[in-house]
Short mmCIF file of the C-alpha atoms (twelve columns), coordinates in Angstrom:
data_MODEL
# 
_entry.id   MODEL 
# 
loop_
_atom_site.group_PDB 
_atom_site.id 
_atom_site.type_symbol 
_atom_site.label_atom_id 
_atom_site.label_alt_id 
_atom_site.label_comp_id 
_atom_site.label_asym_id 
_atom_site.label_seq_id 
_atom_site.Cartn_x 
_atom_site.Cartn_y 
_atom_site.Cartn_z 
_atom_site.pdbx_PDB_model_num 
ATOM 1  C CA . UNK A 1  166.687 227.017 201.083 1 
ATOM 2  C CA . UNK A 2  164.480 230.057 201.309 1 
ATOM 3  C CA . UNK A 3  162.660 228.061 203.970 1 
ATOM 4  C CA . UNK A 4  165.249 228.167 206.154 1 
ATOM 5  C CA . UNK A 5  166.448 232.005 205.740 1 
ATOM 6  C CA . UNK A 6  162.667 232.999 206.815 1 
ATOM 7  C CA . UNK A 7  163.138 230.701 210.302 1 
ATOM 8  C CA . UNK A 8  166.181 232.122 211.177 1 
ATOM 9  C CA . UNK A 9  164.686 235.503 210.624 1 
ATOM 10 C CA . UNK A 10 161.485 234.976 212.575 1 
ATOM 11 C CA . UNK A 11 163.216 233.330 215.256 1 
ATOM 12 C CA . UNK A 12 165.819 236.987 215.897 1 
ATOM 13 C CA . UNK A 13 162.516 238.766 215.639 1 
ATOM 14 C CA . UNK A 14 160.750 236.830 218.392 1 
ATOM 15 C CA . UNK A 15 163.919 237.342 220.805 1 
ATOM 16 C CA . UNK A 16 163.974 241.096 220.241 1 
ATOM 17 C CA . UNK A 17 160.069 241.331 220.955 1 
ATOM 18 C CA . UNK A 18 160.424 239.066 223.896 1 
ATOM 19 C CA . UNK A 19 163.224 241.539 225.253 1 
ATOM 20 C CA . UNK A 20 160.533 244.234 224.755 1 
ATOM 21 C CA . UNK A 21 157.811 243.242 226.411 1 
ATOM 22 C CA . UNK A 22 160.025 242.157 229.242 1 
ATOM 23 C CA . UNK A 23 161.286 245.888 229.814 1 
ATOM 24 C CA . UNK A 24 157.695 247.155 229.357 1 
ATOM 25 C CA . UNK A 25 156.608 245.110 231.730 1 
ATOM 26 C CA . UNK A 26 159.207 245.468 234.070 1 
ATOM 27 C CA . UNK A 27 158.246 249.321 234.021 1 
ATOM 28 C CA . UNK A 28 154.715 248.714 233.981 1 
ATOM 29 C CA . UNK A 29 155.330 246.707 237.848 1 
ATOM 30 C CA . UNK A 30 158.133 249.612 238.731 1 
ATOM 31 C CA . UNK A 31 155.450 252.452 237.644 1 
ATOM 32 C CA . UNK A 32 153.180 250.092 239.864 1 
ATOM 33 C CA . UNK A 33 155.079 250.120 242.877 1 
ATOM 34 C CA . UNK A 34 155.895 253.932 242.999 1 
ATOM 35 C CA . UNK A 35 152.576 255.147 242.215 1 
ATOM 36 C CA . UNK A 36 151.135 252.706 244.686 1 
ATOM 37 C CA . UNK A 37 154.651 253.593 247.449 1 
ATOM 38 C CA . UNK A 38 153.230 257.477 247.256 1 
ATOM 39 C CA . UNK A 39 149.378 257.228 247.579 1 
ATOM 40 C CA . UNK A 40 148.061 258.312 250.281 1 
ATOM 41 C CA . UNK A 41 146.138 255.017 252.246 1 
ATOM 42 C CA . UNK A 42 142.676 256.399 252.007 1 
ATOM 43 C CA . UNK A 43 143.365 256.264 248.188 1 
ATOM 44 C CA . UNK A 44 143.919 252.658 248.298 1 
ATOM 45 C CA . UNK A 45 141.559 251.854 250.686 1 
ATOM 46 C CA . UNK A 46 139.069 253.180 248.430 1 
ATOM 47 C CA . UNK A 47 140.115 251.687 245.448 1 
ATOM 48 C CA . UNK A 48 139.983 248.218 246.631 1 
ATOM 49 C CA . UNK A 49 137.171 249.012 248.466 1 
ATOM 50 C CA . UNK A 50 135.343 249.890 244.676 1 
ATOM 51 C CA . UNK A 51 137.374 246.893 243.113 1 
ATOM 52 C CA . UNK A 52 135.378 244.422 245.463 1 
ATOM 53 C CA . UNK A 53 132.140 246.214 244.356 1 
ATOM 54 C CA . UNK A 54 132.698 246.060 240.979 1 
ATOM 55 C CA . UNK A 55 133.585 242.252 241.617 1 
ATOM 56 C CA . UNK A 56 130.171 241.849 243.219 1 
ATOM 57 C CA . UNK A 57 132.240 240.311 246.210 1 
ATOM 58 C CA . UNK A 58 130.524 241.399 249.489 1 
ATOM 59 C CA . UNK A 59 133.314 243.795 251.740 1 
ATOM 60 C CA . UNK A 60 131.247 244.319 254.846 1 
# 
C-alpha cells in the first residue's frame, strides 16, 4: 500500500520537472535567438571562426 502512494507521488513530481525544464529551455533557445538576431556579423563571424579553432577543424 505504501508502495503505491510513493509511485503516484514520484510520477506528479517527474511531470512538474519535465514542464520545467521545457520552459527553461524554451528560454534558453528564445535568449539564443535574440542575442544572436542583435549581434553585429563580425561578432559571429568571429565566434565561429574561434569555435572551429578550438575544434582543431581547419577554416582556411
Amino acid at each position: 500500500m505504501t508502495t503505491n502512494v510513493q509511485t503516484l507521488g514520484t510520477t506528479g513530481t517527474r511531470a512538474s520537472e519535465g514542464a520545467a525544464a521545457i520552459a527553461i529551455a524554451a528560454l534558453l533557445g528564445l535568449g539564443l535567438v535574440f542575442l544572436a538576431g542583435f549581434a553585429p556579423a563580425s561578432a559571429l563571424h568571429n565566434a565561429a571562426h574561434d569555435f572551429r579553432h578550438t575544434q582543431n577543424f581547419p577554416c582556411h
